[in-house]
C-alpha positions as CSV (number, residue, x, y, z in Angstrom):
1,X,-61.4,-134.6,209.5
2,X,-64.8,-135.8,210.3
3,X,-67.9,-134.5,208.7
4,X,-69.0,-133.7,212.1
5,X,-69.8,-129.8,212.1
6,X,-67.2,-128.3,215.0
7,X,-69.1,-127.5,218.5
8,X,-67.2,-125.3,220.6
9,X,-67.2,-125.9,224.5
10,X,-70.2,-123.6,226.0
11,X,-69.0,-121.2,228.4
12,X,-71.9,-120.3,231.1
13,X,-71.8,-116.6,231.1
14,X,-72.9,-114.8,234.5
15,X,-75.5,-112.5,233.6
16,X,-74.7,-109.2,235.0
17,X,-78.0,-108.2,237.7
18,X,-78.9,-104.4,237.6
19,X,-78.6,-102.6,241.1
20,X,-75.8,-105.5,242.5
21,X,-73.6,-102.9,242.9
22,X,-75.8,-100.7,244.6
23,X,-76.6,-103.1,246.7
24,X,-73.4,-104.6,247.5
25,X,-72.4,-100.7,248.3
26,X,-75.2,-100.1,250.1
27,X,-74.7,-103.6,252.6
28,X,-71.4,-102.5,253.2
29,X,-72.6,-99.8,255.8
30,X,-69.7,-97.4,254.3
31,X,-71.0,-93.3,254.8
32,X,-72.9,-91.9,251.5
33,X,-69.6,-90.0,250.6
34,X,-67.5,-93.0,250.5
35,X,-70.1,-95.2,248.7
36,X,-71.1,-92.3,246.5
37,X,-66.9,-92.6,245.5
38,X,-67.5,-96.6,244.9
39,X,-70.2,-96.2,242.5
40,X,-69.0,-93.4,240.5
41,X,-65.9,-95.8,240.2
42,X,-67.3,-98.7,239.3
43,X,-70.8,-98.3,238.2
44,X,-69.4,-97.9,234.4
45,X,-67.6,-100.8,234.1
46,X,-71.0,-102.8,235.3
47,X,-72.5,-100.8,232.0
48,X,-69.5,-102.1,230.1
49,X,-69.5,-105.7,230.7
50,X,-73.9,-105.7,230.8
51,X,-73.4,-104.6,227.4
52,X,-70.6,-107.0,226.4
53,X,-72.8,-109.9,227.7
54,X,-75.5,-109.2,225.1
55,X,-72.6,-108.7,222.6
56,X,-70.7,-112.0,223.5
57,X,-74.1,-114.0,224.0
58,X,-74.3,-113.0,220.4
59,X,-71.1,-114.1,219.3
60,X,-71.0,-117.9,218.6
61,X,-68.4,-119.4,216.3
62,X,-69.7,-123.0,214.9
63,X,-67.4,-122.6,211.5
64,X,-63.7,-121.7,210.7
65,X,-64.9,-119.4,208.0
66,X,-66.6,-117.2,210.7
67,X,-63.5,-114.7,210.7
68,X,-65.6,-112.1,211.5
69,X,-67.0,-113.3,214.6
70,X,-63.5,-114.6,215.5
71,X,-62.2,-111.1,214.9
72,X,-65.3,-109.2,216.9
73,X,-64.4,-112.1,220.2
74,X,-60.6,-111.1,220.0
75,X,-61.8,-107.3,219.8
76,X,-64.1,-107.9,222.9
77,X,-62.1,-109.7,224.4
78,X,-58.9,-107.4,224.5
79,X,-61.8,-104.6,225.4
80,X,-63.0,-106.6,227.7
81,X,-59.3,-107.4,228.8
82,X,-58.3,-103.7,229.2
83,X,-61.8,-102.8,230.9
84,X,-60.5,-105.6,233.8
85,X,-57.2,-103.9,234.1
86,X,-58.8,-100.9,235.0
87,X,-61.2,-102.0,237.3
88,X,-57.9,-103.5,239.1
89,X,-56.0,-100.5,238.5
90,X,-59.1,-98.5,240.4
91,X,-59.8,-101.1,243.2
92,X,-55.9,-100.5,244.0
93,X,-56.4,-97.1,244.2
94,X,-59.2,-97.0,246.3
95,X,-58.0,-99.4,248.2
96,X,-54.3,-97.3,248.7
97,X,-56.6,-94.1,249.4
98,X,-58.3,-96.2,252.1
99,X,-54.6,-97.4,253.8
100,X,-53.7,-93.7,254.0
101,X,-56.5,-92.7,255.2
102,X,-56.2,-95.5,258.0
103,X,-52.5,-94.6,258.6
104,X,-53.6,-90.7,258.5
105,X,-56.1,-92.1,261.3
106,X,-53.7,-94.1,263.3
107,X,-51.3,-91.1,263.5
108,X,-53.7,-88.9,264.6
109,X,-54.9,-91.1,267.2
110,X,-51.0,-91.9,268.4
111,X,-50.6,-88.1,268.6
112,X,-53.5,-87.7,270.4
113,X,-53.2,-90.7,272.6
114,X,-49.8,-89.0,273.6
115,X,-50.9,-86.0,274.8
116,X,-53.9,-87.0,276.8
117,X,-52.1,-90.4,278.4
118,X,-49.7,-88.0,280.4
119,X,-52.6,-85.5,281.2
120,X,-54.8,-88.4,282.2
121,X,-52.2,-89.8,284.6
122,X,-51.0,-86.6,286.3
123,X,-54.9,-86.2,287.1
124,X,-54.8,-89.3,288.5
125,X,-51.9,-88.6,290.4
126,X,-54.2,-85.6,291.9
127,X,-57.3,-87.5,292.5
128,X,-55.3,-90.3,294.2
129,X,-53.2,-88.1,296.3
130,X,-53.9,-89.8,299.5
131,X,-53.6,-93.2,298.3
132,X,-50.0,-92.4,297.2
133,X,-49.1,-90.8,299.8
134,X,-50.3,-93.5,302.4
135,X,-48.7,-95.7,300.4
136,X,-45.4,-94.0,300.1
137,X,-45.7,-93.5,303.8
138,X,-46.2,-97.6,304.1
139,X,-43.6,-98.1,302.0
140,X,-41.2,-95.5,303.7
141,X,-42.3,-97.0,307.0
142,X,-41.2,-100.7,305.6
143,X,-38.1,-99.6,303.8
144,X,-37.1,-98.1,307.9
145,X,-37.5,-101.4,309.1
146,X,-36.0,-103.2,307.2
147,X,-33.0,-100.8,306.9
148,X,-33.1,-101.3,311.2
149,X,-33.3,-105.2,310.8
150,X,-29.8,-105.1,308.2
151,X,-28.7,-103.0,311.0
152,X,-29.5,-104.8,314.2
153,X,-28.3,-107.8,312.3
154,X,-24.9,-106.2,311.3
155,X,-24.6,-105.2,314.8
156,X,-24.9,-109.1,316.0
157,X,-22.7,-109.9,313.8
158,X,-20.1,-107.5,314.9
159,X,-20.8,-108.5,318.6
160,X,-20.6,-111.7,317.9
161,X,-17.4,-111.1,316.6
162,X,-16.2,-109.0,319.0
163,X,-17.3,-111.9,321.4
164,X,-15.6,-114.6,320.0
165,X,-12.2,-112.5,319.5
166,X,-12.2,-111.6,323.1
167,X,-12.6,-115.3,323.7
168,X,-10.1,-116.6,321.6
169,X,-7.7,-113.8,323.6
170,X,-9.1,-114.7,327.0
171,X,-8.0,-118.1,325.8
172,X,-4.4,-117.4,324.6
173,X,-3.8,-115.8,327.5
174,X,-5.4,-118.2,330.0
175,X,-2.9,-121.2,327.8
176,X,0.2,-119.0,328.9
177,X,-0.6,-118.5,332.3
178,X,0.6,-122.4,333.4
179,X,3.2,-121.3,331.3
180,X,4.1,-118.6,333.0
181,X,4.1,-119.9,336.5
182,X,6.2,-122.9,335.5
183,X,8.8,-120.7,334.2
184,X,8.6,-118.8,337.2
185,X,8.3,-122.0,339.4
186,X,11.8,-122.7,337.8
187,X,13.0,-119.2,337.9
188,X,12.2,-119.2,341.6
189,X,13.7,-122.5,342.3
190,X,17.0,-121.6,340.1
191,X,17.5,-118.4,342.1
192,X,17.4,-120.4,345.3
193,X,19.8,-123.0,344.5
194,X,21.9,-120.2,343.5
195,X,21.9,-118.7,346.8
């Protein structure tokens, strides 16, 4: 080992303002009742570590026979440990009391929502009467003609059809007529030379 004395690393400590809690509650625009909740919660554990800054500021280890120093930084340290814990511990709280609170104001709102929503449109349906019933009139009127359109068209059809099956006939018949006289042509002239 060197005769060097030993200089541990400095660690810059972040000196803990008065009032930053206030004011960070206060910026937040929360209601006094709600902020008044945040600073009861917290405001102690900004006493804690303004007190354990003065305390670990005065803690400085240069020697390996310094066991009591050592021993006070592993004491404030696991204080200071535990006192983090807790202001997690707290912060999740909160922070859970604030979900439920937005759920518990979600579901109030859906509740709500579904009763007025129906109310809200069967007034409509009142104020608007004339509108829907013109419009169920148009549509009426529209459905009628196009029902008569299918209709008329169907009906072409089926004339048509009718047309061209009383052509085909006219046709088969017309086709045995020359038929017809031929075989009576021969009929005719069979019975004569008969006689």
């Amino acid at each position: 080992m060197s005769d060097e004395l030993y200089t541990p690393p400095t660690t810059d400590l972040v000196p803990v303002e008065d009032g930053r809690l206030e004011k960070l509650v206060s910026e937040s625009d929360l209601d006094s009742t709600k902020a008044a909740v945040l600073l009861e919660n917290f405001r102690d554990y900004f006493q804690i570590a303004s007190e354990w800054e003065v305390k670990a500021r005065a803690i400085v280890v240069t020697d390996a026979g310094q066991k009591a120093e050592m021993d006070m930084a592993r004491v404030g340290r696991l204080f200071l440990r535990e006192k983090r814990l807790a202001v997690e511990k707290t912060r999740k709280s909160l922070k859970e009391q604030a979900l439920r609170e937005g759920k518990a104001i979600d579901g109030i709102a859906n509740v709500l929502k579904a009763v007025i929503v129906p109310i809200e449109q069967y007034l409509g349906e009142q104020e608007n009467f004339v509108k829907i019933q013109a419009a169920a009139e148009v549509e009426r009127v529209a459905a009628e003609m196009v029902a008569k359109a299918e209709a008329d068209r169907l009906a072409a059809e089926e004339a048509e059809r009718v047309e061209q099956e009383r052509i085909r006939l006219e046709n088969i018949r017309l086709e045995k007529r020359p038929i017809r006289r031929r075989l009576s042509g021969r009929r005719l002239r069979r019975s004569e030379s008969l006689r």
